[in-house]
Backbone as ProteinMPNN parsed JSONL, in Angstrom:
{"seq_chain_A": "XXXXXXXXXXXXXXXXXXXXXXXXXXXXXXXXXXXXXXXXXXXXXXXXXXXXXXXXXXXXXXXXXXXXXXXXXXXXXXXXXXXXXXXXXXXXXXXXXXX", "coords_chain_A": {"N_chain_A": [[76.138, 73.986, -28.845], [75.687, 71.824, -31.741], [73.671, 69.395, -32.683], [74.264, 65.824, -32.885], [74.174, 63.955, -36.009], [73.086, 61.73, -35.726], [71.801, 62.133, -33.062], [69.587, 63.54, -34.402], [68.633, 62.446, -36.218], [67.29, 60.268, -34.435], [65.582, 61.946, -33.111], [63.872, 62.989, -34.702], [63.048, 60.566, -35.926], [60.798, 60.136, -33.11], [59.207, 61.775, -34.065], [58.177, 61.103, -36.539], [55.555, 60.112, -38.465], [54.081, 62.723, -38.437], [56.85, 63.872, -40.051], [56.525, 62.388, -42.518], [54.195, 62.764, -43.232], [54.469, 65.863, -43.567], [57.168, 65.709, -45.836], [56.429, 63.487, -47.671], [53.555, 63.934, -48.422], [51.885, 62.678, -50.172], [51.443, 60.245, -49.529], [50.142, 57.477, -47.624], [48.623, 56.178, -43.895], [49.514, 53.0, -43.163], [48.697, 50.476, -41.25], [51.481, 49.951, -39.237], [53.278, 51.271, -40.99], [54.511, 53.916, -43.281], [53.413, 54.59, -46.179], [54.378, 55.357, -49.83], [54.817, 56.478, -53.1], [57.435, 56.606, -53.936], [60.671, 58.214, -53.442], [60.337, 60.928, -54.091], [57.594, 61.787, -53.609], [55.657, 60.565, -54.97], [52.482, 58.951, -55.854], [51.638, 55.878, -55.021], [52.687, 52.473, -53.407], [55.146, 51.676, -53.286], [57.498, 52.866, -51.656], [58.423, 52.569, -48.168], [57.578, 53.66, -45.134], [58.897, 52.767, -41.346], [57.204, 53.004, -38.814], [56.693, 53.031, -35.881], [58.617, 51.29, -33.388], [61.784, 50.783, -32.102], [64.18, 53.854, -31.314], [66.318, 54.002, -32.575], [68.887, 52.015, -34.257], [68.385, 48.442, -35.529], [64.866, 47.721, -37.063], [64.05, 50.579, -36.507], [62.011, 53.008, -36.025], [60.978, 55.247, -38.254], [62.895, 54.104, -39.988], [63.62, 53.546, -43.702], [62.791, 52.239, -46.609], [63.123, 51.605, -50.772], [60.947, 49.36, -52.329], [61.143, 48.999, -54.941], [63.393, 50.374, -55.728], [65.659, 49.627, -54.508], [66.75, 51.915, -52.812], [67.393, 52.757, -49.303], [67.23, 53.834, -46.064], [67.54, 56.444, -42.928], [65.408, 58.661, -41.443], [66.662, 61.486, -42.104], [68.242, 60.964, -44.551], [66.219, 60.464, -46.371], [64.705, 62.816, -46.074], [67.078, 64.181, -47.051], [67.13, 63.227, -49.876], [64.562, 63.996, -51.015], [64.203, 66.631, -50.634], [66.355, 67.51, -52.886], [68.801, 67.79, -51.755], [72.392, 68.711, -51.504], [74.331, 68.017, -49.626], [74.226, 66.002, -46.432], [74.737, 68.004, -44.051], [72.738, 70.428, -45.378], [70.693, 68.761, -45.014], [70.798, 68.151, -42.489], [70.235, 70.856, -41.788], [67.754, 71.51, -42.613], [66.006, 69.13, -40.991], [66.209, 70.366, -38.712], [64.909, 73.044, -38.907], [62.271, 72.015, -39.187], [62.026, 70.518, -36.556]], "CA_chain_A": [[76.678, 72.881, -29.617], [74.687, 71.551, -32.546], [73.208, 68.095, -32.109], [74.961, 65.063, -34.004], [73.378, 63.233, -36.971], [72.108, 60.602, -35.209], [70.904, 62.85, -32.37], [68.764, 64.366, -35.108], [67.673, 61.257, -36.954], [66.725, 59.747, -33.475], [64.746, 63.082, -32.733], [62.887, 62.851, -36.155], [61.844, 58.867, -35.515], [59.951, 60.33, -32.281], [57.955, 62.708, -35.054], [58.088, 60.033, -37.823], [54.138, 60.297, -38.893], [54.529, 64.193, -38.904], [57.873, 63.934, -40.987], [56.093, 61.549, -43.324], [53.275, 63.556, -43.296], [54.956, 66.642, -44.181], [57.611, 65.612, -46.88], [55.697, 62.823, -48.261], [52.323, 63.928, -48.282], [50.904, 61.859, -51.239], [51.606, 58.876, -48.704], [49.262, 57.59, -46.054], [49.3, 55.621, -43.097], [48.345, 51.65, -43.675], [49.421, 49.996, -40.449], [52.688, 50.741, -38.925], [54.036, 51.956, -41.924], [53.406, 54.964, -44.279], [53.636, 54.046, -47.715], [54.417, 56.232, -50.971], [55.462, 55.64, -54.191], [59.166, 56.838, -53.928], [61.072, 59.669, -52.552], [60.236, 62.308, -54.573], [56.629, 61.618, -53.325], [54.756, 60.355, -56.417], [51.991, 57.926, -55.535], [52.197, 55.178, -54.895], [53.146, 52.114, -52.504], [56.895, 51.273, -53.005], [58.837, 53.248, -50.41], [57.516, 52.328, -47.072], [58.524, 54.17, -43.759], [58.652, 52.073, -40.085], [56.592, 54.442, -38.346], [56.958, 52.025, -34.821], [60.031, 50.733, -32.95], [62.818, 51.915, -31.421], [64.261, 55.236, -31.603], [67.805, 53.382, -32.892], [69.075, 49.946, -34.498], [67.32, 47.43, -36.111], [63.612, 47.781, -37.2], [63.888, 51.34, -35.687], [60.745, 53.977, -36.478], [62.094, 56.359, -39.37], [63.635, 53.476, -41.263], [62.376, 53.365, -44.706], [63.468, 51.437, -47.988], [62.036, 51.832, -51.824], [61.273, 47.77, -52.652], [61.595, 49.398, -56.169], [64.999, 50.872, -56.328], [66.671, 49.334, -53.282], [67.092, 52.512, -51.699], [67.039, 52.865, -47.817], [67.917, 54.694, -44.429], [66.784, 57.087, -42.335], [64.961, 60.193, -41.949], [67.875, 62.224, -43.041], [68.111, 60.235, -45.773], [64.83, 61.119, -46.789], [64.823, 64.528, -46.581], [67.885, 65.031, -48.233], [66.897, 62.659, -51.101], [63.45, 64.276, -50.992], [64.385, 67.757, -51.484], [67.4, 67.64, -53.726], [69.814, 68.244, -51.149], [73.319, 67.976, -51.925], [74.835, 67.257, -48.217], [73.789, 65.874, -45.123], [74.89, 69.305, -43.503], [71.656, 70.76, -45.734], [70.146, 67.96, -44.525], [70.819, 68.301, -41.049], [69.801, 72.449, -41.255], [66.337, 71.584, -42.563], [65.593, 68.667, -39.963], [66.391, 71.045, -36.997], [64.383, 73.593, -39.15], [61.085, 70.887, -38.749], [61.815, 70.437, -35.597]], "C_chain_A": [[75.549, 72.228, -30.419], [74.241, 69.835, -32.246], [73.821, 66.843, -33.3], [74.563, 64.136, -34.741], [72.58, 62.133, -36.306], [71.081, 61.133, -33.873], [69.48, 63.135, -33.171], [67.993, 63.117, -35.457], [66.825, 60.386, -35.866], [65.589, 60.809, -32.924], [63.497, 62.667, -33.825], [62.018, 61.438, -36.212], [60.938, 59.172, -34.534], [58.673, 61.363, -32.827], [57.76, 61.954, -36.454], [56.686, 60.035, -38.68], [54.537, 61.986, -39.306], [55.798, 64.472, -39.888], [57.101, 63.392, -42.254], [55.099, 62.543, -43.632], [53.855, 65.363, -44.411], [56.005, 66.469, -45.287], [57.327, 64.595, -47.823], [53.807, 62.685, -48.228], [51.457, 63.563, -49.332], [50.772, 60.384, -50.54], [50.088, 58.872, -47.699], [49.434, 56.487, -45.345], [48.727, 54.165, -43.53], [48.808, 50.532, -42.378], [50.663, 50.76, -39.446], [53.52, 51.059, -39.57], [53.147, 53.057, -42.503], [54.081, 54.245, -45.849], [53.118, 54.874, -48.773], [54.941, 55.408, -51.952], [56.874, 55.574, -53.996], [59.658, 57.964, -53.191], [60.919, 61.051, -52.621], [58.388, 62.468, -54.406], [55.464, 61.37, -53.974], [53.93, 59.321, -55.259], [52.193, 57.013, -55.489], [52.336, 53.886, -53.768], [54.463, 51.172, -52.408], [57.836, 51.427, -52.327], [57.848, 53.166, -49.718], [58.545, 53.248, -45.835], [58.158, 53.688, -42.486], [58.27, 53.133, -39.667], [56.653, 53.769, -36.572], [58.293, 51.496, -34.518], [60.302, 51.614, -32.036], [63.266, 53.136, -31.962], [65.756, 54.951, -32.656], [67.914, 52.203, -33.152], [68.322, 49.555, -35.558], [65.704, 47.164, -35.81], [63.192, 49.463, -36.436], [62.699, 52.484, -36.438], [61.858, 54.905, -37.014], [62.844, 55.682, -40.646], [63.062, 53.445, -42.378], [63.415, 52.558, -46.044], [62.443, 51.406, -48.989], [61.997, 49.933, -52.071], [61.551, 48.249, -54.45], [63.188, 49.4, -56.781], [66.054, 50.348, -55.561], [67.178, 50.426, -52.429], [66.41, 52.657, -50.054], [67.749, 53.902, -47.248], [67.232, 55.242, -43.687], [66.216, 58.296, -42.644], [65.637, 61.228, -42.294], [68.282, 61.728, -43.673], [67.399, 60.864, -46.685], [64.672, 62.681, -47.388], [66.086, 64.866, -47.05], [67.907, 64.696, -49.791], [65.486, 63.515, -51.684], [62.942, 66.096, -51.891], [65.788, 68.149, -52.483], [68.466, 67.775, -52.981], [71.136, 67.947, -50.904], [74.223, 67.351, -50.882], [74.189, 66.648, -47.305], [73.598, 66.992, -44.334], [73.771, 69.922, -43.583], [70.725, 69.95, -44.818], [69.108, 68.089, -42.996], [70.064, 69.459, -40.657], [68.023, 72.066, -41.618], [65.809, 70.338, -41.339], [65.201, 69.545, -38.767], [65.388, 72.043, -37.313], [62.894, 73.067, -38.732], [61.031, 70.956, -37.587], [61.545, 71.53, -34.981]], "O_chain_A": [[74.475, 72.064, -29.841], [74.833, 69.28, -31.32], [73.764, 67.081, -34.507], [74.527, 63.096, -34.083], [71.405, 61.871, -36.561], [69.941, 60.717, -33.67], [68.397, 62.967, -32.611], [66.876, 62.85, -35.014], [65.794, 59.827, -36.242], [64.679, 60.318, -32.255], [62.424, 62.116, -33.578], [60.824, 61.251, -36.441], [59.904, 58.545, -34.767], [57.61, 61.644, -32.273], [57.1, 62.469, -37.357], [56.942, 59.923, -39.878], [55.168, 62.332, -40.305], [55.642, 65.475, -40.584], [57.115, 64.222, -43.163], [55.442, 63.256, -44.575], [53.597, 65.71, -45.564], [55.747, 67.39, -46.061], [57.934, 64.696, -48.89], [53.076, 61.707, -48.069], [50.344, 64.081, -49.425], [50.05, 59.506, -51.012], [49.338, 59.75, -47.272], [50.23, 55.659, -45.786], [47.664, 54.078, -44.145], [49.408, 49.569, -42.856], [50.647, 51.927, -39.053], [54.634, 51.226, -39.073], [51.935, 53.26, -42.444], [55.054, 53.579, -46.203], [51.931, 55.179, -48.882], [55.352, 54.248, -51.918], [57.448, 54.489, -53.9], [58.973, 58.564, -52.363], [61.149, 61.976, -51.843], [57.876, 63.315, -55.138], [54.382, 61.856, -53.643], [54.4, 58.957, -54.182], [53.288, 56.823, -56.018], [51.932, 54.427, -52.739], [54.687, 50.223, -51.656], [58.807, 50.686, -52.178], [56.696, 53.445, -50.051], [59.764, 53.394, -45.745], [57.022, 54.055, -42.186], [58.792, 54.201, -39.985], [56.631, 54.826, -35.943], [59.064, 51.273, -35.451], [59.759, 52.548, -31.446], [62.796, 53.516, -33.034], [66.104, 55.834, -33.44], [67.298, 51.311, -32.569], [67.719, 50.277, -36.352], [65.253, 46.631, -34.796], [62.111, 49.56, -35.855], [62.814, 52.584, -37.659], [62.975, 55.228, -36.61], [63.233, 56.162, -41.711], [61.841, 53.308, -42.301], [64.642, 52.494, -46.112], [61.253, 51.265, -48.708], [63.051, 49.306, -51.963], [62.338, 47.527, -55.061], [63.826, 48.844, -57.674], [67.233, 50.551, -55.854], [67.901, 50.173, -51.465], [65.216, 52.656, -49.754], [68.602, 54.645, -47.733], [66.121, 54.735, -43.535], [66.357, 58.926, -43.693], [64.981, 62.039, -42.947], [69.464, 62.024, -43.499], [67.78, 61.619, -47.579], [64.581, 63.313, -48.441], [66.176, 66.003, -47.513], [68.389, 65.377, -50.697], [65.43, 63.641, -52.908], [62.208, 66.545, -52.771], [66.021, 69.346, -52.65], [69.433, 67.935, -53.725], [71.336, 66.998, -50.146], [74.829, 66.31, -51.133], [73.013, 66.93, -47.539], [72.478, 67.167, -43.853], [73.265, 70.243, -42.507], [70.061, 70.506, -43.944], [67.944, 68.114, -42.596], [69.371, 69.472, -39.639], [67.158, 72.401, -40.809], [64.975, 70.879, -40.612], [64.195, 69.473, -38.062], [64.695, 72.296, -36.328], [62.317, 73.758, -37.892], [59.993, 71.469, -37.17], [61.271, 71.512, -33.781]]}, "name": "protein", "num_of_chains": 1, "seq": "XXXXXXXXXXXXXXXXXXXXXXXXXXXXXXXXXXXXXXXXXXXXXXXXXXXXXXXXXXXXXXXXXXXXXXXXXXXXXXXXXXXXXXXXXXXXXXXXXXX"}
C-alpha cells in the first residue's frame, strides 16, 4: 500500500535540509531556515523553508512560503512547483523516489 500525501510530506520534513539541499541548491542554510530566491531556485532570499519544528501543523519543518509571490506549503508543494510537475501523483512518485 503506497503511503498517503501527508505520510510523505511528514517523511520529507524529517529530511528537510537534504530536500532543500537537493532541489534548491542555490539556497543555503541561515538559521533555522534555508532561504532561496523562489521555487525555481534562482538566488536569492525570498522563499524561505522551516527547516525545525514539528513533523505536522503549525510552524511544522518543510513549511515554506515565497514573501514575494505569496506562495506557500509543503514539501510536496515544492517539488512539484520546482520541477514543473503537473500533479501531486508526479509529485508524490518523485518524493518516494528521494526517499
Amino acid at each position: 500500500m503506497m503511503p498517503a500525501m501527508r505520510q510523505i510530506a511528514e517523511r520529507l520534513s524529517l529530511r528537510v535540509e537534504c530536500v532543500c539541499a537537493t532541489y534548491l541548491s542555490n539556497g543555503r542554510k541561515e538559521g533555522n531556515y534555508w532561504l532561496v530566491g523562489d521555487v525555481h531556485n534562482t538566488p536569492g532570499r525570498s522563499l524561505y523553508v522551516r527547516l525545525t519544528g514539528p513533523s505536522f501543523g503549525g510552524g511544522a519543518a518543510g513549511k515554506w512560503a515565497d514573501a514575494a509571490t505569496g506562495e506557500h506549503g509543503d514539501l510536496l508543494d515544492l517539488i512539484q512547483l520546482r520541477l514543473g510537475l503537473h500533479t501531486l501523483q508526479e509529485a508524490r512518485a518523485e518524493a518516494l523516489r528521494m526517499l
